[in-house]
PANU-943608 format. One record per residue (C-alpha): residue number from 1; x, y, z. Coordinates in Angstrom, 1 decimal. Each point is the difference from the previous one (the first is absolute). Layout:
% PANU-943608
<atom seq="NUM" x="X" y="Y" z="Z"/>
...
END
This chain:
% PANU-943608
<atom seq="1" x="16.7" y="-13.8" z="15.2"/>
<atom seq="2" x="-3.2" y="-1.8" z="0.8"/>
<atom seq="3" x="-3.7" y="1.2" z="0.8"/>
<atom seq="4" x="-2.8" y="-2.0" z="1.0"/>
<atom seq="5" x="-3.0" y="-0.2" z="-2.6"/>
<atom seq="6" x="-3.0" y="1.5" z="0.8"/>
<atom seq="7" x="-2.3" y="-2.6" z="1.1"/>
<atom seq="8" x="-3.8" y="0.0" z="-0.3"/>
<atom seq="9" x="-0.1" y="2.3" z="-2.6"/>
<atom seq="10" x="-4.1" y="-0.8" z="-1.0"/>
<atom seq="11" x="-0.7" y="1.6" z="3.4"/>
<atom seq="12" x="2.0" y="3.0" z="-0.1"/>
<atom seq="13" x="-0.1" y="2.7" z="-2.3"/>
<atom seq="14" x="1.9" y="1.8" z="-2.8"/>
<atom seq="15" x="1.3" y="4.0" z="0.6"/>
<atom seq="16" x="0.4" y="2.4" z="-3.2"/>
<atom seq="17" x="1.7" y="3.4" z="0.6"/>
<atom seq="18" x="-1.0" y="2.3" z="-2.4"/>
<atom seq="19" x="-3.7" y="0.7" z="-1.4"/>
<atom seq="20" x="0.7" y="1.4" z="-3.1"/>
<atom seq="21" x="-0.8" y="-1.8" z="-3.5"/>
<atom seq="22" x="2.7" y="-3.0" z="0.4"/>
<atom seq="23" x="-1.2" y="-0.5" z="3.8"/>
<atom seq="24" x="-3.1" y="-0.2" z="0.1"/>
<atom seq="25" x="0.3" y="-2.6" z="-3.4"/>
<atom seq="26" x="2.1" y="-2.2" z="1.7"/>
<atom seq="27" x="-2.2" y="0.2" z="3.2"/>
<atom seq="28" x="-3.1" y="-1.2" z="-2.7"/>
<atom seq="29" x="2.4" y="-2.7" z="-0.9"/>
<atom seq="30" x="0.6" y="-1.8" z="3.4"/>
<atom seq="31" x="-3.8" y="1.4" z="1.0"/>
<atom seq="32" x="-1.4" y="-2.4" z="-2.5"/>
<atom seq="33" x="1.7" y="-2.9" z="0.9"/>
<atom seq="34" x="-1.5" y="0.4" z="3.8"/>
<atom seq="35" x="2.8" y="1.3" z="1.7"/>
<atom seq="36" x="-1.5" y="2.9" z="2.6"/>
<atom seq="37" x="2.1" y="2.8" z="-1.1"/>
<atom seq="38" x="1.1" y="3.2" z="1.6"/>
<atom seq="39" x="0.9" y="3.3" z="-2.3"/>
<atom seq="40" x="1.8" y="3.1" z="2.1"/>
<atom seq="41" x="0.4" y="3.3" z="-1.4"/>
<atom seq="42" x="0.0" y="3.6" z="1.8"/>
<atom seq="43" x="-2.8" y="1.4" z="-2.8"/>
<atom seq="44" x="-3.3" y="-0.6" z="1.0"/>
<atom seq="45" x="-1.5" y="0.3" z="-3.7"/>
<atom seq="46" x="3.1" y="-2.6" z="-1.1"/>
<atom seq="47" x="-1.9" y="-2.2" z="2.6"/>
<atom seq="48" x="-3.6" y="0.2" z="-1.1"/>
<atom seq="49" x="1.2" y="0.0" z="-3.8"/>
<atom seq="50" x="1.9" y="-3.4" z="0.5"/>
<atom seq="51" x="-2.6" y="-1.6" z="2.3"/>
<atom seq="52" x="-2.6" y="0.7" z="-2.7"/>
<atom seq="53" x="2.9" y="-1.1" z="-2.9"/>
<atom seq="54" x="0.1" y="-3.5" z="2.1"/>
<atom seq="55" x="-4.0" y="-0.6" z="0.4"/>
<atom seq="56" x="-0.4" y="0.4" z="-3.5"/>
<atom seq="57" x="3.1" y="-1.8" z="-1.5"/>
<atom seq="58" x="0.1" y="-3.1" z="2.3"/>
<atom seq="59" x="-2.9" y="-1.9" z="-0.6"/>
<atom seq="60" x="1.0" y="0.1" z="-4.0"/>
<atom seq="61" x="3.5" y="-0.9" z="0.8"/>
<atom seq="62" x="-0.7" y="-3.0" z="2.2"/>
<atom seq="63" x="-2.7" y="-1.5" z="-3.1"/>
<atom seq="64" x="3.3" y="-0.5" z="-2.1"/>
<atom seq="65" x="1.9" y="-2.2" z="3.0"/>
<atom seq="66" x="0.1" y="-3.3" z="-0.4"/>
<atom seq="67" x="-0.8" y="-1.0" z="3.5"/>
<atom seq="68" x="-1.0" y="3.2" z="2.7"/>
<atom seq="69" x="0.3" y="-0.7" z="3.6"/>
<atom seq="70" x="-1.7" y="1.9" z="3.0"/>
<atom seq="71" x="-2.6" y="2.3" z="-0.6"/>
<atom seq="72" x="0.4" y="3.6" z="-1.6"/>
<atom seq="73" x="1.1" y="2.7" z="3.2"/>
<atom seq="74" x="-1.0" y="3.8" z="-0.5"/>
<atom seq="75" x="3.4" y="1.3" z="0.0"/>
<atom seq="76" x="1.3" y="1.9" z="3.3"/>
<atom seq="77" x="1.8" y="3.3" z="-0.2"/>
<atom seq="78" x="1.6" y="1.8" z="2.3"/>
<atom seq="79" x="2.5" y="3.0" z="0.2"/>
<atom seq="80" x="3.6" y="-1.1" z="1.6"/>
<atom seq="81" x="1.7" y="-3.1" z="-0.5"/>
<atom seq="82" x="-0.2" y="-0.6" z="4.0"/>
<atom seq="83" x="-3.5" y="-0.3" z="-0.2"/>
<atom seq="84" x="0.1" y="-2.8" z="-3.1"/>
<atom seq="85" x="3.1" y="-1.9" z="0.6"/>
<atom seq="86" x="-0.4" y="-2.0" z="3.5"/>
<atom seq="87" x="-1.5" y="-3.4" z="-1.7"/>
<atom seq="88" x="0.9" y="-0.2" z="-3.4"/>
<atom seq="89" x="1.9" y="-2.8" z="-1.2"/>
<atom seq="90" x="1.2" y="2.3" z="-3.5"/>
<atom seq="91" x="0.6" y="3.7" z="-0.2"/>
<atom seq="92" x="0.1" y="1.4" z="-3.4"/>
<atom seq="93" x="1.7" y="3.9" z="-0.3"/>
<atom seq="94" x="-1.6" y="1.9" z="-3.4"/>
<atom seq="95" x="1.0" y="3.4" z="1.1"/>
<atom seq="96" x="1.6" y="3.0" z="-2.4"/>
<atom seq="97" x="3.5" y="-1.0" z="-1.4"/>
<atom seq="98" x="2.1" y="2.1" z="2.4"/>
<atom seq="99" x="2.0" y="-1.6" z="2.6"/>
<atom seq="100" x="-0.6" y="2.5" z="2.6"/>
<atom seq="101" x="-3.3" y="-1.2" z="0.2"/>
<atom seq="102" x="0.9" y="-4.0" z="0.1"/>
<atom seq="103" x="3.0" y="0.1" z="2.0"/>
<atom seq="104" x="-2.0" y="1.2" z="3.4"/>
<atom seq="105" x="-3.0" y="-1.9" z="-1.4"/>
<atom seq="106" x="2.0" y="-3.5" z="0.1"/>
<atom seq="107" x="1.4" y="1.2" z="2.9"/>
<atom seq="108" x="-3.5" y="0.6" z="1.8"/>
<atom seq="109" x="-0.9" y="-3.7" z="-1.5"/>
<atom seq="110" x="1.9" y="-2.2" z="1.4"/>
<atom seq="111" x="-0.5" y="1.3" z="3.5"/>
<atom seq="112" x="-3.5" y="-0.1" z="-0.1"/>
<atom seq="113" x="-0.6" y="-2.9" z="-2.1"/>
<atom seq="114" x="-0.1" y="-3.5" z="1.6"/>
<atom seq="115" x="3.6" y="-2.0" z="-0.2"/>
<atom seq="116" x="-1.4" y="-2.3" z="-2.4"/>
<atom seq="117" x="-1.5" y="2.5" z="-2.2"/>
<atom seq="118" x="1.7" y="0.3" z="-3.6"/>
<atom seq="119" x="0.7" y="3.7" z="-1.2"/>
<atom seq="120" x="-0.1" y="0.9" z="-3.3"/>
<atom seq="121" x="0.6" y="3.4" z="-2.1"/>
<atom seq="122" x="-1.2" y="-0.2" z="-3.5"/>
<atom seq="123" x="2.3" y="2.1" z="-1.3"/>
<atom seq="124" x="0.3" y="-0.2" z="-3.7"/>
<atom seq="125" x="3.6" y="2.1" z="-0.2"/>
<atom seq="126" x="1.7" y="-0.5" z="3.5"/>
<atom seq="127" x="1.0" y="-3.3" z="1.4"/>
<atom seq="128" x="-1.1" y="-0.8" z="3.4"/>
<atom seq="129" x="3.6" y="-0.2" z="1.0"/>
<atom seq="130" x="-0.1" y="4.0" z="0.3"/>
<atom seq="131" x="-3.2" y="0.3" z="1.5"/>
<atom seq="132" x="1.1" y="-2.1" z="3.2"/>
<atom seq="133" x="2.4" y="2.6" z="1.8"/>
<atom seq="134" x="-2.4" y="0.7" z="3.2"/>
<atom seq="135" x="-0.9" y="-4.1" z="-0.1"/>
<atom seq="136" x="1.7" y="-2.2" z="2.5"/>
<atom seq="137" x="-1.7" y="-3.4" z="-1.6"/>
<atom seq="138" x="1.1" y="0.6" z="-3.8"/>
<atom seq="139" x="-0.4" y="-4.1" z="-0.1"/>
<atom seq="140" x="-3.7" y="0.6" z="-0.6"/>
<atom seq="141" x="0.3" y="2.9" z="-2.3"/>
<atom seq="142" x="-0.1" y="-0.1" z="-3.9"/>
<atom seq="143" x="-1.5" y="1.2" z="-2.9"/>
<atom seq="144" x="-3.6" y="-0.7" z="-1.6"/>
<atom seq="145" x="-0.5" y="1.9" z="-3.0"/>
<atom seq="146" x="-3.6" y="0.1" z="-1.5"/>
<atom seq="147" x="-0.5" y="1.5" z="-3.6"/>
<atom seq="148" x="-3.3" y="1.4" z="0.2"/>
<atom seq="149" x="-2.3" y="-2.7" z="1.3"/>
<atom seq="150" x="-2.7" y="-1.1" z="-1.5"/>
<atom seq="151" x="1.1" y="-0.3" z="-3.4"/>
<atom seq="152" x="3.1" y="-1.3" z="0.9"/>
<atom seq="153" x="0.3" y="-2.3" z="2.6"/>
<atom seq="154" x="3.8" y="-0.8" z="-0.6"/>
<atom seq="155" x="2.3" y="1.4" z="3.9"/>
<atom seq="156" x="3.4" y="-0.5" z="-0.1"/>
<atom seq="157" x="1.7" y="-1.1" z="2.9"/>
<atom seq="158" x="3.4" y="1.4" z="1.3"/>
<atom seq="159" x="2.6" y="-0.6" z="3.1"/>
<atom seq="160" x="1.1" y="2.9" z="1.9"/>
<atom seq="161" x="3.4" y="-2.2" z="0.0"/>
<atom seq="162" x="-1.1" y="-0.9" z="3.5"/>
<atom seq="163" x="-3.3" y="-1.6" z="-0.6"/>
<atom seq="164" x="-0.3" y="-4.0" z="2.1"/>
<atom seq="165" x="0.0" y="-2.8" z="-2.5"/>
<atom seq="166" x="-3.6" y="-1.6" z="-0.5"/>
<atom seq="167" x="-1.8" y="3.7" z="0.1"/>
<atom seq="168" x="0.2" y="0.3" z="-4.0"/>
<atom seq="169" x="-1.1" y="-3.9" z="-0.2"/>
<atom seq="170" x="-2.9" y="0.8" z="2.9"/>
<atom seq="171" x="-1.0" y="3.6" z="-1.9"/>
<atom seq="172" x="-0.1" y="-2.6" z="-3.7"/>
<atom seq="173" x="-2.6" y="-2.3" z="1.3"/>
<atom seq="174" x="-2.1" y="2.3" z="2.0"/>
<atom seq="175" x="-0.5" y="2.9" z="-2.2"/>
<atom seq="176" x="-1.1" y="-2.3" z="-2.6"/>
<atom seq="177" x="-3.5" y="-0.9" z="1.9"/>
<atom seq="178" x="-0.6" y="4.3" z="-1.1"/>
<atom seq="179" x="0.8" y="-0.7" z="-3.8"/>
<atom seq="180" x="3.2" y="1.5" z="0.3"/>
<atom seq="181" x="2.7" y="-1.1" z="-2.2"/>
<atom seq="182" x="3.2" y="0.4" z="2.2"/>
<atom seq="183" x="3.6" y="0.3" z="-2.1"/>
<atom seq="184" x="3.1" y="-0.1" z="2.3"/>
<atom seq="185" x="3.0" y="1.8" z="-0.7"/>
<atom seq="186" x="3.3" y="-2.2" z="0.3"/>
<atom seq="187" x="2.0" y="2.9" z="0.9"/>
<atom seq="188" x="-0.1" y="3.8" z="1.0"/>
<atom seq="189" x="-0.8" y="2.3" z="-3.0"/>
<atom seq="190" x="-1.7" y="3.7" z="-0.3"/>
<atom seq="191" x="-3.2" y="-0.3" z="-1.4"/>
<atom seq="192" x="-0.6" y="-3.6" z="0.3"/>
<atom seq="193" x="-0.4" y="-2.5" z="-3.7"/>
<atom seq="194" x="-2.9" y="1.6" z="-1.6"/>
<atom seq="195" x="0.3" y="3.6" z="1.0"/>
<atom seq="196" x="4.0" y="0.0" z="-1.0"/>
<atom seq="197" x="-1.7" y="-0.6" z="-3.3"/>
<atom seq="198" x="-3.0" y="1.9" z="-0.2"/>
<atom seq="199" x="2.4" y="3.0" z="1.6"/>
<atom seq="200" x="1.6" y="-0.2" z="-3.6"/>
<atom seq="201" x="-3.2" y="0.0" z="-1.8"/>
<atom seq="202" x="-1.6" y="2.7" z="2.0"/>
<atom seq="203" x="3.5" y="2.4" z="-0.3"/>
<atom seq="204" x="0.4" y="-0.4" z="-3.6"/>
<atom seq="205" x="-3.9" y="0.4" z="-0.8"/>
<atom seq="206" x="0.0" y="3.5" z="2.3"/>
<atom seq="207" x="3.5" y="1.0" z="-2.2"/>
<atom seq="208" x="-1.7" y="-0.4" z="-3.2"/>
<atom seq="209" x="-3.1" y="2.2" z="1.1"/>
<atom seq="210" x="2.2" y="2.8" z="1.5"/>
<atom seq="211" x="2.4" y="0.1" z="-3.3"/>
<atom seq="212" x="-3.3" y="0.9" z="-1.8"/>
<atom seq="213" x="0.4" y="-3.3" z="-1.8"/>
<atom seq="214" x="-3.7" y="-1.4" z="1.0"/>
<atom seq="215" x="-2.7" y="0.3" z="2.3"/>
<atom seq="216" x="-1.0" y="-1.9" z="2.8"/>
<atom seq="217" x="-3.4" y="-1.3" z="-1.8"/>
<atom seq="218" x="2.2" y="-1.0" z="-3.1"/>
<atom seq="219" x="2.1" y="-2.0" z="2.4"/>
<atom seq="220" x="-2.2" y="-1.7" z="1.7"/>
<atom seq="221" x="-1.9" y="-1.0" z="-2.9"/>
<atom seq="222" x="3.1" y="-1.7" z="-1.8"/>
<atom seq="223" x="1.3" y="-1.3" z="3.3"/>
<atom seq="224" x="-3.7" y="-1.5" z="-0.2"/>
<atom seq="225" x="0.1" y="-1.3" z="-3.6"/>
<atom seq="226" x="4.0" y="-1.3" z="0.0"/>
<atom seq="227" x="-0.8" y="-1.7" z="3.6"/>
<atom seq="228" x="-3.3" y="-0.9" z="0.5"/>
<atom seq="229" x="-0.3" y="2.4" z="2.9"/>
<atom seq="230" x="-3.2" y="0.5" z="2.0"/>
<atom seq="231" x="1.6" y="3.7" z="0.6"/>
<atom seq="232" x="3.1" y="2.1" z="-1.4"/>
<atom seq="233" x="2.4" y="1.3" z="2.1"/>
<atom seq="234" x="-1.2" y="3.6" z="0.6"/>
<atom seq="235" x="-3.9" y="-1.9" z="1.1"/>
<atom seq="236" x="2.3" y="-2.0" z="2.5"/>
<atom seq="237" x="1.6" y="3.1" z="1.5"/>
<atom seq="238" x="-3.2" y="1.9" z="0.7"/>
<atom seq="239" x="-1.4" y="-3.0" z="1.2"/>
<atom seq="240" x="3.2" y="0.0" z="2.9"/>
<atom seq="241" x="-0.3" y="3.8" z="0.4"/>
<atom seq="242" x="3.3" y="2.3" z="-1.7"/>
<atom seq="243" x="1.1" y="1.0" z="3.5"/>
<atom seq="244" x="0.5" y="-3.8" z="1.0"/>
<atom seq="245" x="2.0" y="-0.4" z="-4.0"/>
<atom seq="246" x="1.5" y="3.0" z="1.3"/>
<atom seq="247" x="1.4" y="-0.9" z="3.2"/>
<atom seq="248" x="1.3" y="-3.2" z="-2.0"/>
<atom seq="249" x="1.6" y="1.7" z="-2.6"/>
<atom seq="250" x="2.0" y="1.8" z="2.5"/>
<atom seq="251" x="1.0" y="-3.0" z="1.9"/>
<atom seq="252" x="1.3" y="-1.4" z="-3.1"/>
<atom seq="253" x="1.9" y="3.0" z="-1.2"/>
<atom seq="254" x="1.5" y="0.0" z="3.7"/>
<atom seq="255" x="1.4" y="-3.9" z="-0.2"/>
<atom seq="256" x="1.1" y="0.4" z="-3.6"/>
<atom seq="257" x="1.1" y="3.2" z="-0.8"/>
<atom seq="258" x="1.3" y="-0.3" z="-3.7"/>
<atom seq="259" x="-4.2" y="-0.9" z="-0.7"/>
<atom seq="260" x="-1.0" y="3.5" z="-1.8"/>
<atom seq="261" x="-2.5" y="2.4" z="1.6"/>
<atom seq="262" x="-2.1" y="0.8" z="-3.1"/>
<atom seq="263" x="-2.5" y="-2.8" z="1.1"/>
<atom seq="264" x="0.1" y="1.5" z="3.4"/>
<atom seq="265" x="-0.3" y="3.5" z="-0.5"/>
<atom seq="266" x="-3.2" y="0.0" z="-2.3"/>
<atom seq="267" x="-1.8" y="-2.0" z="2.7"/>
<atom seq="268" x="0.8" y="2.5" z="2.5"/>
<atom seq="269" x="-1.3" y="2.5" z="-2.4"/>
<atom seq="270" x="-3.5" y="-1.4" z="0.3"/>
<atom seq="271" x="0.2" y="-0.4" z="3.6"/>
<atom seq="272" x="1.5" y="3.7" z="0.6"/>
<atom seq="273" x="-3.6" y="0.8" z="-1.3"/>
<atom seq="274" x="-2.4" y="-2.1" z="1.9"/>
<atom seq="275" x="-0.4" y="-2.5" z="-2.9"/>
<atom seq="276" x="-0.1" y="-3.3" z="2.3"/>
<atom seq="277" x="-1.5" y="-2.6" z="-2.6"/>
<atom seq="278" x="-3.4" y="-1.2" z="0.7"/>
<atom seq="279" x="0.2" y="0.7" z="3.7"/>
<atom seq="280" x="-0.1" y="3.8" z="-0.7"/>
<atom seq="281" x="-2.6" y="0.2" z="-3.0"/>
<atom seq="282" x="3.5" y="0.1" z="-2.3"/>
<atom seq="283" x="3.0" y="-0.9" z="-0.8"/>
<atom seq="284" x="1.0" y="-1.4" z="-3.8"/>
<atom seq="285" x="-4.1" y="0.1" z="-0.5"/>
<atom seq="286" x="-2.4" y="1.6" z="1.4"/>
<atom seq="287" x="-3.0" y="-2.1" z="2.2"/>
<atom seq="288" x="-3.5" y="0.7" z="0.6"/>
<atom seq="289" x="-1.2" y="0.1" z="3.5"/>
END
């Protein structure tokens, strides 16, 4: 199935759906390259936060490119996709991990969107293929997974088994003018290379803490020492927020049901009482205002 590649893409601008911590990072990312960028979220505060997230962050980011184009654009926010969409050549979904949320969304998207316009959720643990059931252009749907952005500027790129040929190839030399790293997967897989990887790490390393067997500073600090690691697992979480690991966890547990809960469970336990990571003030550690 074909679809036509957006063209002038240095004219038109670059939609993020979600202002929470991963959104409004990713929307510092393509802000500091000169794209005019345009965040949507309902919350007003999410709104303010991540426009004062991108002023500050962008004009660091885009020192480290090699070679910036267009000028740095105060970021545009606005509160429906309806109001963001008409125009942008890429659309990039970082809402909660809960298909009732991105089914409709996708299905919103690519009415409003312009035909050329690429859609993108950046799912970590579902595969665009499942997100695309309200979508009557799956050819221009597929998954771009960020990490967290800026540290890591490694996306992986995934088909929805429908994606047109060229749009991983296009996406490969165009996201590279941001400093992004683009990986594509060859096939269909739940959770992508490095997350079906790190998902190991990141079960086992919650098992050993809920067993009693170590504590999540011990971890981190030999996952540091053994690995060289900037942060330990437990860091990393906090950093993502332990309802997003959550909502993961349970994804997993759901496409592979001999995986054991333990892992699972104990994260729930900190969610269950408002611990949230650093988002909330706590979560494995605590964090000053």
């Amino acid at each position: 199935m074909g679809h036509r590649l957006p063209a002038n893409i240095t004219d038109r601008a670059i939609v993020i759906i979600g202002g929470g911590t991963l959104g409004r990072r990713i929307a510092a990312v393509f802000a500091s390259g000169g794209a005019a960028v345009r965040l949507v979220d309902p919350s007003e505060e999410q709104r303010a936060a991540a426009r004062t997230y991108v002023a500050e962050t962008a004009p660091e980011l885009r020192s480290k490119l090699e070679a910036p184009t267009g000028e740095l654009h105060e970021l545009e926010v606005h509160g429906t996709p309806e109001e963001a969409a008409p125009g942008a050549w890429l659309i990039i979904e970082a809402v909660p991990e809960r298909l009732d949320i991105k089914r409709p969304l996708f299905g919103t998207l690519d009415r409003v969107a312009d035909a050329d316009a690429l859609l993108a959720t950046n799912s970590s643990s579902y595969a665009s293929r499942e997100v695309i059931t309200e979508v009557e252009h799956p050819e221009r749907v597929f998954n771009m997974h960020f990490a967290m952005p800026p540290q890591s500027m490694a996306v992986e790129l995934m088909s929805d088994g429908q994606t047109a040929d060229g749009i991983m190839e296009f996406l490969d030399r165009e996201l590279r003018a941001f400093g992004i790293i683009p990986f594509i997967a060859a096939k269909e897989s739940t959770g992508f290379i490095f997350n079906r990887i790190w998902a190991a790490i990141k079960r086992e390393s919650l098992t050993v803490v809920a067993e009693g067997v170590s504590t999540p500073e011990d971890v981190d600090g030999i996952m540091r020492a053994n690995m060289g690691l900037a942060a330990g697992p437990f860091q990393l979480m906090d950093q993502v927020g332990l309802d997003v690991v959550l909502d993961i966890e349970e994804h997993y547990v759901s496409q592979f049901p001999s995986l054991p809960t333990v892992a699972r469970d104990f994260v729930r336990s900190y969610v269950d009482a408002g611990k949230l990571g650093r988002k909330s003030g706590e979560g494995f550690y605590r964090y000053g205002d």
